[in-house]
N, C-alpha and C positions, 0 to 999 in steps of 0.2 A: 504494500500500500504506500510507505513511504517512497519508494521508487516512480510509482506512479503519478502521486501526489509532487513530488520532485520535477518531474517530465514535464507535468500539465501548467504548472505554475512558472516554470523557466517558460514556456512557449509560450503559455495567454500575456506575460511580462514582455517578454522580446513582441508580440504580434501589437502590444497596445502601446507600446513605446514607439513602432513603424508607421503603424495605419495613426495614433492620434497624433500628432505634434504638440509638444508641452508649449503652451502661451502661459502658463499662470502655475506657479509649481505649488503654491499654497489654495487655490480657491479652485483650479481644474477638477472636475471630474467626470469623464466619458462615461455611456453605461458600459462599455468593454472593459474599461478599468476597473469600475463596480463589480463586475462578474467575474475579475481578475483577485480583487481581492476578496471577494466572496469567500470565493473556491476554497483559498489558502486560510480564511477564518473558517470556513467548516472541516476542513482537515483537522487545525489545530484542536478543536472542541472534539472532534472526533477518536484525535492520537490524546487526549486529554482523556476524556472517558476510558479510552483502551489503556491505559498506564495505571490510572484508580482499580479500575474492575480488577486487571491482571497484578495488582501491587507489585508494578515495574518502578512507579516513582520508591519506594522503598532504597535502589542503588541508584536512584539518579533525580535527585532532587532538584539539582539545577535546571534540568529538562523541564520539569513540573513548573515551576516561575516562568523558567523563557516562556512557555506555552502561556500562563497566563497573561503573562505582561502583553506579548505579542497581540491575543486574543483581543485586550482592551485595548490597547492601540489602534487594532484597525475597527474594532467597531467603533469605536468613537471618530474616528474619520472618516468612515464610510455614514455615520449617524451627522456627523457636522458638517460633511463636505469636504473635511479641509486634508489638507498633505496628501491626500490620495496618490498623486502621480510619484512623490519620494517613495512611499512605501511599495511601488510598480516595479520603480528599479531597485529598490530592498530586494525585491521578490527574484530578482538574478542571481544574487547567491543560492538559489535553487540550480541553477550550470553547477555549482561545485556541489551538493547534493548527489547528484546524478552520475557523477564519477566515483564520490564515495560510496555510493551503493552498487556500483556495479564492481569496483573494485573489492567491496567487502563481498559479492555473490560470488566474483570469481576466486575470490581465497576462499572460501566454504568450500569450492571442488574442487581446489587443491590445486591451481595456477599459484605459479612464484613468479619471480622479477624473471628468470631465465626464458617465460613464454614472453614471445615479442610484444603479445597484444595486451596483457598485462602490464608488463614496464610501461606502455605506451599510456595505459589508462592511469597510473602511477603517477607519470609527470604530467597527464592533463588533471590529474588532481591538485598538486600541486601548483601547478599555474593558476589554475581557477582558485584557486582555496587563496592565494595571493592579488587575482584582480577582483574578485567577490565578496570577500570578505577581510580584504585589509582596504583596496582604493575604495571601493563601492563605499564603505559606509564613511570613512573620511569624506569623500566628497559629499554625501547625505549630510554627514555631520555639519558640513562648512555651511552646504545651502540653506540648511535647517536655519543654522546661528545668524548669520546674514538674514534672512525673512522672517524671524523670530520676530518683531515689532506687527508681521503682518495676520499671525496667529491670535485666533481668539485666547482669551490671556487663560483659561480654565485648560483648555487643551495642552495649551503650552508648558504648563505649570503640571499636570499631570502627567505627562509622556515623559518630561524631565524628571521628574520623582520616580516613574515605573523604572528610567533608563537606570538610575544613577543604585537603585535598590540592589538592579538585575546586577550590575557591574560590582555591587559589593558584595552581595552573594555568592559569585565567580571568587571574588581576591580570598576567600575564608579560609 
């Protein structure tokens, strides 16, 4: 499911980031980018429930937050309107998803670095996992900081308190 959920969200991100053009990075919001981020909030609720039911959160507590944090975040922006198209391209660190989960399927049946297609999945892990989730949200971050005066002051003030929890969570 996460594989999938991975695939579906890197492509409705890349398809709504082509077909919309961002005019308004805080007040934009297409219905494709709604459906865009839908998708990725009912996943979340859905690997949410599936972690409680199974007490998977038990070894991975962090997962459990991210998942909340994440959750409120985009509803409250798909509820307000607002950051919708940042959290679009959030949604691209889903490219590095999708190489970690096929690299984890292919180590489950027992591919190492010596198969070609493996190593090759390996360093598109790595590459992605470096412009997804280290440039991606830097540059989120900046746009965010820059347009911050243009946010309603509750959302702002809330997404900042979710970010700054999750990030202290992480350092524990």
């Amino acid at each position: 499911v996460s594989l999938v959920h991975s695939g579906l969200s890197a492509a409705l991100s890349i398809t709504v980031l082509a077909i919309d053009p961002i005019q308004d990075w805080v007040h934009s919001c297409s219905p494709l980018a709604v459906i865009c981020l839908s998708v990725s909030t009912g996943y979340f609720i859905y690997d949410f429930y599936d972690m409680v039911v199974g007490a998977l959160y038990v070894r991975a507590h962090g997962i459990l937050v991210h998942h909340i944090m994440v959750t409120t975040c985009y509803v409250m922006a798909l509820h307000c309107k607002v950051a919708v198209p940042y959290l679009v391209v959030m949604l691209l660190l889903e490219i590095n998803s999708i190489w970690l989960h096929s690299r984890k399927l292919m180590s489950m049946v027992g591919f190492t670095l010596a198969n070609r297609v493996y190593a090759m999945t390996w360093h598109a892990l790595w590459l992605s996992f470096y412009t997804t989730r280290v440039l991606l949200p830097f540059a989120v971050h900046v746009g965010v900081t820059l347009d911050r005066h243009r946010f309603p002051h509750v959302v702002y003030v809330g997404c900042s308190k979710a970010y700054n929890k999750e990030r202290h969570l992480k350092h524990k």
